[in-house]
Every structure is written in C-alpha cells, then in structure tokens.
C-alpha positions in Angstrom: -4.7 -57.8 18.8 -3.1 -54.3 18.8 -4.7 -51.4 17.4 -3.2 -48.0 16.9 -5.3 -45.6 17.2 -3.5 -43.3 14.2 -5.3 -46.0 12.4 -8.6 -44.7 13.0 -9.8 -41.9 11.2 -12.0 -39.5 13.4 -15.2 -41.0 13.5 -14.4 -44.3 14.5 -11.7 -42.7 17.2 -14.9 -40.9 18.7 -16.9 -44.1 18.7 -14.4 -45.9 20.5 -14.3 -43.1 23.2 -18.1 -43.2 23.7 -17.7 -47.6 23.8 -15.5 -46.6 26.3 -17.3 -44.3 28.3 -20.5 -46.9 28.6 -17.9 -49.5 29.9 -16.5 -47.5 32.5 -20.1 -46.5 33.7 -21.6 -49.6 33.5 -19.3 -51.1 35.4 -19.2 -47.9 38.2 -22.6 -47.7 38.0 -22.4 -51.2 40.3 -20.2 -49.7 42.7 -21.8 -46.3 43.1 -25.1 -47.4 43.3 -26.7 -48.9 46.3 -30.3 -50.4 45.4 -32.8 -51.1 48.5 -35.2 -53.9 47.0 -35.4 -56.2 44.6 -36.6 -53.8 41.9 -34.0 -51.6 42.0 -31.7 -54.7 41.6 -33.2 -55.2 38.9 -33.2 -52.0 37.3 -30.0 -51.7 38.3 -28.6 -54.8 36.1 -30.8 -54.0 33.8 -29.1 -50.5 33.5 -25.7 -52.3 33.7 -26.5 -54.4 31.2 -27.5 -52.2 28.5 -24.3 -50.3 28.8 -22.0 -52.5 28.5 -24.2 -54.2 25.7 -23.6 -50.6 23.8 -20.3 -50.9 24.8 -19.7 -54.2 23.1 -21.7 -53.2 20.1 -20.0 -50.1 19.8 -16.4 -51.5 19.7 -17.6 -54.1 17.5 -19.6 -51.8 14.7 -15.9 -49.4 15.4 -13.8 -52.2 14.1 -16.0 -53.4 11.4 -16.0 -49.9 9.7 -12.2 -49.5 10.3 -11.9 -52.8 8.2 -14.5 -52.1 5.8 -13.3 -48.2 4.9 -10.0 -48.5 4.3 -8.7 -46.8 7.8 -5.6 -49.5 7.4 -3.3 -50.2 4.4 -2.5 -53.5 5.1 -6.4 -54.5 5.6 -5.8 -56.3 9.1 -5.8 -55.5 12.6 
C-alpha cells in the first residue's frame, strides 16, 4: 500500500507525524535507556509499549479518517 501524502489534508498529515514521532521514541527509548532492576525494566516496556500502541492507533484512526472524509477521489488507498 502506497500513500501519498498530497492525499492527506492537514490534519491527518500532522497525525501521521506525531504516529511517527511515538515510533521512533519508542523504539529509541530501548536503546537510550539503561534500567538497573527489574522495575525499571518494567517501566521501561511499559513506557515502550504505550508508545508504539499510540503509534499504531494513531496511523490507524489517520487512515480511517482519510477514507471516511473524502481526502481521496478514487476512495482507496
């Protein structure tokens, strides 16, 4: 699946940005981050988790609305 993103209107562009940002810290936030015991493993997958779980939701709720408001003439991605 390709998607232009002269499809998007604005909104949807700037939700797709901020999916994108949550990805890309999620998955640094693993490398950057060096937890000493088991609790701050924890916390730490925890943490990793939830931003990649926005991320998903994000791109997810970004494509639904660019299907659903008419962003595309043809009405497919």
């Amino acid at each position: 699946m390709r998607l232009s993103m002269r499809q998007l209107d604005a909104r949807t562009r700037q939700r797709m940005v901020l999916a994108n940002l949550s990805l890309a810290a999620g998955l640094m936030l693993r490398v950057l981050v060096h937890p000493a015991g088991q609790i701050q493993r924890n916390w730490l997958d925890a943490a990793c988790g939830f931003l990649l779980g926005i991320s998903i939701g994000v791109n997810l709720f970004g494509l639904w609305s660019c299907r659903h408001c008419g962003a595309n003439e043809s009405g497919r991605l």
